[in-house]
C-alpha positions as CSV (number, residue, x, y, z in Angstrom):
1,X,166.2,133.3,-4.6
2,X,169.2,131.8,-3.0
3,X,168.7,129.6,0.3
4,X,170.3,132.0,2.7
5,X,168.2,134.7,1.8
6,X,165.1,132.8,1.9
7,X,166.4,131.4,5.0
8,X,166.9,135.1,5.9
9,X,163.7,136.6,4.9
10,X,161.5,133.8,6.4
11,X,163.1,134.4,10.1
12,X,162.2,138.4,9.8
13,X,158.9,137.0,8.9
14,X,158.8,134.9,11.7
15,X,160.1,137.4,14.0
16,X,157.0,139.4,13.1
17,X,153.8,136.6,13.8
18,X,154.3,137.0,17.4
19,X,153.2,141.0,17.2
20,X,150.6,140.6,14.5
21,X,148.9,137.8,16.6
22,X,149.0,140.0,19.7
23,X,147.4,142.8,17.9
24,X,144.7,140.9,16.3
25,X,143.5,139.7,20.1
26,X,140.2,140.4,21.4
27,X,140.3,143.0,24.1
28,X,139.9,141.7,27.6
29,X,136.4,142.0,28.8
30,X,136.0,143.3,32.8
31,X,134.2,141.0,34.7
32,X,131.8,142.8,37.4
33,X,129.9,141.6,40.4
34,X,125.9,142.3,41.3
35,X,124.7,141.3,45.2
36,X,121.5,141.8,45.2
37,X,119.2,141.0,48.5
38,X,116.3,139.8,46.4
39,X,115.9,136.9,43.1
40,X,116.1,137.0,39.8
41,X,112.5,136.5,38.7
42,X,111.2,139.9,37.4
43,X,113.4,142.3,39.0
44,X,113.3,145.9,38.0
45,X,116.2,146.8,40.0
46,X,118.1,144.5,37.7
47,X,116.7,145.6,34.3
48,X,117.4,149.2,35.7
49,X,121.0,148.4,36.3
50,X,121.2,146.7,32.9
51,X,119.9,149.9,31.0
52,X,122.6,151.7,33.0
53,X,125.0,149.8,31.2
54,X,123.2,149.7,27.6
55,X,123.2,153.6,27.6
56,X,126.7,153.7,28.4
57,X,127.6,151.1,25.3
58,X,128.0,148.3,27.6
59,X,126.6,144.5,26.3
60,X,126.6,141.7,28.5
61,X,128.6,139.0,27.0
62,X,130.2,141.2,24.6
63,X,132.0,143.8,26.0
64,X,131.4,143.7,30.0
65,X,130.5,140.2,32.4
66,X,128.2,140.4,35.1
67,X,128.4,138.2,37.9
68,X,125.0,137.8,39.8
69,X,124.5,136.5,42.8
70,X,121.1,136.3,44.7
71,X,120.0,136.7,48.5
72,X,116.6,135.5,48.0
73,X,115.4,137.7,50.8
74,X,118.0,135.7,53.2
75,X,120.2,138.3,55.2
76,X,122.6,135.9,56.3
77,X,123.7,134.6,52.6
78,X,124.8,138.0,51.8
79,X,128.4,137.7,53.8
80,X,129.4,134.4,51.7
81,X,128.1,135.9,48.5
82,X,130.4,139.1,49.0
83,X,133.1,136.1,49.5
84,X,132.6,134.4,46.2
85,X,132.1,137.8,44.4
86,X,135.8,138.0,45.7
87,X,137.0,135.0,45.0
88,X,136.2,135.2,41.3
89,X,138.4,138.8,41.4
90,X,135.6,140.8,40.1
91,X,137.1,144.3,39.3
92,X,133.6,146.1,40.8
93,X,131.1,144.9,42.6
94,X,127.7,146.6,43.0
95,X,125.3,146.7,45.9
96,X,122.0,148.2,46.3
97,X,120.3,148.4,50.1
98,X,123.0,148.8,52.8
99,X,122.7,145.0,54.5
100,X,124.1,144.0,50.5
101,X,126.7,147.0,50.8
102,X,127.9,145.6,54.3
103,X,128.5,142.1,53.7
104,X,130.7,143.8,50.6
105,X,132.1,145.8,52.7
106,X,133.5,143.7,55.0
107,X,134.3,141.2,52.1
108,X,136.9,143.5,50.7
109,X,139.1,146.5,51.0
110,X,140.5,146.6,47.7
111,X,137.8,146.0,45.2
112,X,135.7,148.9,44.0
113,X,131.8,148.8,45.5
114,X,129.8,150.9,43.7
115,X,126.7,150.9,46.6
116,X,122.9,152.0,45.4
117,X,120.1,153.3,47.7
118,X,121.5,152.9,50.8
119,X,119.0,155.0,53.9
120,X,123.0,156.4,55.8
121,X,126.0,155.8,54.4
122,X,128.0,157.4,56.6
123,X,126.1,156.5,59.9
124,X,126.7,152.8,58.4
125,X,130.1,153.5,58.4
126,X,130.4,152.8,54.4
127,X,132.3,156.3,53.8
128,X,133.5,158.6,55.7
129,X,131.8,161.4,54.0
130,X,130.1,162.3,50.6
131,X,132.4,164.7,48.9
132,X,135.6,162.6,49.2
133,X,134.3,159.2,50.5
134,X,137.6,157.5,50.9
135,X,138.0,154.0,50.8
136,X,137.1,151.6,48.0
137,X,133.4,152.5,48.3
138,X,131.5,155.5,46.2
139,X,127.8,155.2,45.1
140,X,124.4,156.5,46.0
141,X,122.7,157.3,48.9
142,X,118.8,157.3,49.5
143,X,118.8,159.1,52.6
144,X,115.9,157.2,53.0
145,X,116.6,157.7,57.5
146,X,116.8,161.5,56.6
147,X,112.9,161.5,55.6
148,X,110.8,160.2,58.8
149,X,109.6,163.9,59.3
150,X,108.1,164.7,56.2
151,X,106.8,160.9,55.6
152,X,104.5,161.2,59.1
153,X,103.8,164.8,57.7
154,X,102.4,163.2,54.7
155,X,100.7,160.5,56.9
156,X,99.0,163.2,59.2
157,X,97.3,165.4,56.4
158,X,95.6,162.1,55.0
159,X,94.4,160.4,58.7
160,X,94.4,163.6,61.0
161,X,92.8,161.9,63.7
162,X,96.0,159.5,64.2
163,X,98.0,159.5,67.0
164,X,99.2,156.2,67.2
165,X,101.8,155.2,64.6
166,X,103.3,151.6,64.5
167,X,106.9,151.5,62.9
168,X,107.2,148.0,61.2
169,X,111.1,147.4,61.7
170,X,114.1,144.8,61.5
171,X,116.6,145.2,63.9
172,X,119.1,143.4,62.5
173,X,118.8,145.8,58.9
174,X,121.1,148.7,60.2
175,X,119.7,151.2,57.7
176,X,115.8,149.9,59.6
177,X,117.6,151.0,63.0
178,X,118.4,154.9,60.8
179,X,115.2,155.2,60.1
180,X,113.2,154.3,63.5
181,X,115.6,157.1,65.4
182,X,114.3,159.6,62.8
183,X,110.6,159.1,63.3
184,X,110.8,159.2,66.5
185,X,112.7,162.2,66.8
186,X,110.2,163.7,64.2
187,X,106.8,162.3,65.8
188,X,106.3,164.5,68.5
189,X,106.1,167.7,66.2
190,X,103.8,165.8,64.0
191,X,101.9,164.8,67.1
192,X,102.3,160.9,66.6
193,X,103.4,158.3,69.0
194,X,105.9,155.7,67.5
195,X,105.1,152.9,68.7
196,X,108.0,149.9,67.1
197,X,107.1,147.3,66.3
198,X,110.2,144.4,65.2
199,X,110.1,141.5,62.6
200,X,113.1,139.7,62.2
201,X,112.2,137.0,59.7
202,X,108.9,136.5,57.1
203,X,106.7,134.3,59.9
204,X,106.6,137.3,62.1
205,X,104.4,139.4,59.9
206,X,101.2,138.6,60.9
207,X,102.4,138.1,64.6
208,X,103.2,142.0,64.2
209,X,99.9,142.7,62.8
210,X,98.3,141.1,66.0
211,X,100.6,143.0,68.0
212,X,99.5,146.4,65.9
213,X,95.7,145.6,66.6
214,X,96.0,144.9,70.2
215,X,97.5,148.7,70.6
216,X,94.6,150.2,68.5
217,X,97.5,151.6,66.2
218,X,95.9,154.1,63.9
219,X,98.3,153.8,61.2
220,X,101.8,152.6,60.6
221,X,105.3,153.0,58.6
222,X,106.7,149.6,57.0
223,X,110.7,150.5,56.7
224,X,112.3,149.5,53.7
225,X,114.7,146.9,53.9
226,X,115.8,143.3,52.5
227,X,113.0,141.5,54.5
228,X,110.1,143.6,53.8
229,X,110.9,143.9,50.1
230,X,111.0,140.3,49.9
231,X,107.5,139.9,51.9
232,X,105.9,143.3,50.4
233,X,102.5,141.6,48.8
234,X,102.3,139.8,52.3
235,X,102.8,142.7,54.1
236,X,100.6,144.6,52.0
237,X,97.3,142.2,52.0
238,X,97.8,142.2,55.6
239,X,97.8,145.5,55.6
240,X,94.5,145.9,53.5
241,X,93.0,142.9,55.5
242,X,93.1,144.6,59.0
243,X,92.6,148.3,56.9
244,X,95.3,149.9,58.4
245,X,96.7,152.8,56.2
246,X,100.3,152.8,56.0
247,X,103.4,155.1,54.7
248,X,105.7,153.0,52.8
249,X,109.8,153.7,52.2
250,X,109.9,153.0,48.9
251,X,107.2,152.5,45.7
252,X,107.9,148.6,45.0
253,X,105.2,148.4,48.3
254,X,102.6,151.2,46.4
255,X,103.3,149.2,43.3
256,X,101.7,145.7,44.7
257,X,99.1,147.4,46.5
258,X,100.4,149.5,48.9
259,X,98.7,152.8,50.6
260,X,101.6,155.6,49.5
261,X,105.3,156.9,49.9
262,X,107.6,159.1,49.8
263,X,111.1,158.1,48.7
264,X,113.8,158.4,46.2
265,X,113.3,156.0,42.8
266,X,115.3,152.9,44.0
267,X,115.3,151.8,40.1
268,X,116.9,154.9,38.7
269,X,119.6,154.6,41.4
270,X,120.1,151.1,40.3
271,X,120.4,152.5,36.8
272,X,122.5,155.1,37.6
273,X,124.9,152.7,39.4
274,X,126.1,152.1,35.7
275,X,128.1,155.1,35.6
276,X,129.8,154.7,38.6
277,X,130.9,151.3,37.0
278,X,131.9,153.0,33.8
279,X,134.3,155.4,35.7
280,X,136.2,153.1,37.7
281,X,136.4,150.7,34.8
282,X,138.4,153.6,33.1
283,X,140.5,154.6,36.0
284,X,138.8,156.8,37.9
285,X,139.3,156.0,42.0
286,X,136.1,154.6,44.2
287,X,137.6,157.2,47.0
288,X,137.6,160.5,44.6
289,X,134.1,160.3,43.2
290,X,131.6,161.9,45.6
291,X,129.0,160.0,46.9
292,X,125.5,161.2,45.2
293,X,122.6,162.4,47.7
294,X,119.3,162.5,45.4
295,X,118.0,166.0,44.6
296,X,114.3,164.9,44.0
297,X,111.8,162.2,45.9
298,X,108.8,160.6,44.7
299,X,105.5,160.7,46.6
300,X,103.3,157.9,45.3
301,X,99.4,157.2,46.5
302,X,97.6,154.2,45.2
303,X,93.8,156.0,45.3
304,X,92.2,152.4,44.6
305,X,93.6,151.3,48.3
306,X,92.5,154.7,49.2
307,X,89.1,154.0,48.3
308,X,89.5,150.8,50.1
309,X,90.6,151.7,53.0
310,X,87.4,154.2,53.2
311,X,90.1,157.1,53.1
312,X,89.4,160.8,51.2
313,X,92.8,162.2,49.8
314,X,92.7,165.7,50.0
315,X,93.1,167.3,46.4
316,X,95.7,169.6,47.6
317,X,97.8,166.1,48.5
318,X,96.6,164.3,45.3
319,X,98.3,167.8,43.5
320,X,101.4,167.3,45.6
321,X,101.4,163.7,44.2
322,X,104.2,162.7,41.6
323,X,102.2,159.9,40.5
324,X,98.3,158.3,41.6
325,X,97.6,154.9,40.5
326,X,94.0,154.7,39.9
């Protein structure tokens, strides 16, 4: 071969490495955010959320990065969290419970948030409705506020003789705030008196229990929320110490020991979060995809803390029941 045309063919050759290289890279793997209001340590909302992604083909570390970041039952971290979830330009972030949703919102405008049992997202001001939500925000809602009739209902076939109800609330968890209004709009028909009762961080549990015994409160509601799930066995061994039965918003409180309740699955929504993900990831707009309001609710009763509390479940209630821990 003469020089020029080796000189020749090597420069096509060359030409070509750039292209080749650029088709052999790997493809770029979205990075995704996770503010959660509770920690790490055996968290079922988190494995939920991870089977969300496995069913969809997503692997962590292989073809999708999760950033984490962890509340500890701390409201007031939530807001800086958000920030750094921000700052590392995750393309979605996701937030179960509505304070976690909030401190998201108010984080970002742009970035996707993909938000998972939240009690009212549109009295929270997250969307403006459910059909076309608008915004950078799309999820699932719990309507968890939307249930304070049926929940005392629940309450007053299992302790007829009630009349006194305590509400165990935070103020400062909007979604807590949802839910009082709609028990006590609902009580009267139920014939309960709601009595409220507020906690605003862990040490005032017990004070509230004092509080409940000293207005001979015949039974009482705890309100789901980023405080009481991260206090939930305290809550509920103070519950079972002073034998007060109680409706609870959501079945992580049955599940350590709690009376009963009567929500949606917080874990499947968690789960289901995954899709939301997957959507946006391909292109799909936070703002078009309607906001999901669950079809179905869970009633759980715990008939061992039945038994302690000296209470008979009625067997048309126990039919009623999705699922009795024995």
């Amino acid at each position: 071969m003469k020089r020029r045309e080796f000189i020749t063919l090597l420069g096509g050759a060359t030409a070509t490495w750039p292209l080749a290289a650029r088709g052999q890279q790997p493809a770029r793997v979205p990075r995704i955010g996770f503010l959660f209001y509770g920690a790490p340590e055996l968290s079922l909302e988190i494995d939920a959320f991870r089977q969300g992604l496995r069913e969809l083909g997503y692997i962590e570390g292989q073809n999708i990065f999760v950033e984490y970041r962890f509340a500890r039952g701390q409201v007031e971290k939530l807001p800086e969290l958000a920030a750094e979830l921000v700052r590392l330009k995750a393309e979605v972030i996701v937030t179960p419970t509505t304070p976690a949703s909030m401190a998201a919102k108010q984080a970002t405008s742009t970035i996707p948030i993909v938000i998972a049992a939240v009690a009212y997202a549109v009295g929270a001001g997250l969307v403006t409705n459910f059909a076309r939500p608008g915004g950078n925000i799309t999820g699932l809602t719990s309507i968890s506020a939307e249930l304070g009739g049926k929940r005392l209902e629940l309450l007053k076939r299992i302790v007829p003789e009630a009349l006194r109800v305590a509400v165990v609330y935070n103020p400062d968890d909007r979604s807590n705030i949802f839910i009082l209004k709609e028990l006590q709009a609902a009580a009267p028909a139920v014939g309960f008196e709601v009595l409220p009762v507020e906690v605003r961080e862990a040490n005032d549990f017990k004070d509230a229990f004092v509080r409940m015994g000293r207005q001979h409160v015949h039974a009482f509601f705890g309100a789901p929320g980023v405080l009481t799930f991260a206090n939930r066995q305290m809550i509920v061994d103070l519950a079972a110490k002073d034998r007060i039965p109680a409706m609870w918003g959501h079945r992580q409180f049955v599940d350590v020991g709690g009376f009963m309740s009567y929500a949606v699955n917080f874990y499947d929504q968690c789960r289901r979060a995954a899709g939301y993900v997957d959507q946006i990831l391909k292109g799909a707009k936070p703002g078009d995809l309607p906001v999901q309001q669950p079809t179905k609710f869970e009633f759980i009763i715990n008939l061992k803390t039945a038994k302690a509390l000296g209470l008979t479940v009625p067997d048309g209630l126990l039919a009623l029941a999705d699922e009795v821990i024995e």
